[in-house]
C-alpha angles and dihedrals in degrees: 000000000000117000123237119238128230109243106240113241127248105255120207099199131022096230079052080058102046097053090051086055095046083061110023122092106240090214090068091061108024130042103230097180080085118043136212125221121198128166119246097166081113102046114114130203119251102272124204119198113226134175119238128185114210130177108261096246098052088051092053089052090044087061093036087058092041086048096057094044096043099241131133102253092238095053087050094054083050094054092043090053099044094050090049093044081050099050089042083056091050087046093226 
């Protein structure tokens, strides 16, 4: 007998999705006896451009830093922040 799936609801908003799956059973909406394999390897957080004023010689050492280890400079202040971001969390 095959079991009939529950259809998955229209959401408004992400955050309106996010809140049904951090309460719905899966099981009711997916078979998961059969999954499914798709390829993220693309996909690409949600980026937001901002302006930043640095003084002129930090932003020559930021570069000098990207330069030796072969990363664009902006890539490299995104690691840096994100790494710090990440230890202020942690409270260390």
């Amino acid at each position: 007998m095959k079991k009939a799936f529950k259809s998955i609801p229209k959401f408004k908003t992400e955050d309106e999705e996010r809140e049904f799956w951090a309460t719905a059973d899966t099981t009711e909406y997916f078979d998961t006896s059969k999954p499914i394999q798709f390829n993220l390897s693309k996909l690409r957080p949600s980026t937001e451009t901002i302006s930043l004023r640095l003084p002129q010689y930090l932003l020559a050492r930021i570069k000098q830093i990207a330069n030796f280890r072969d990363v664009p400079y902006q890539s490299l202040m995104k690691i840096f922040l994100a790494e710090r971001v990440e230890k202020e969390l942690k409270g260390k």
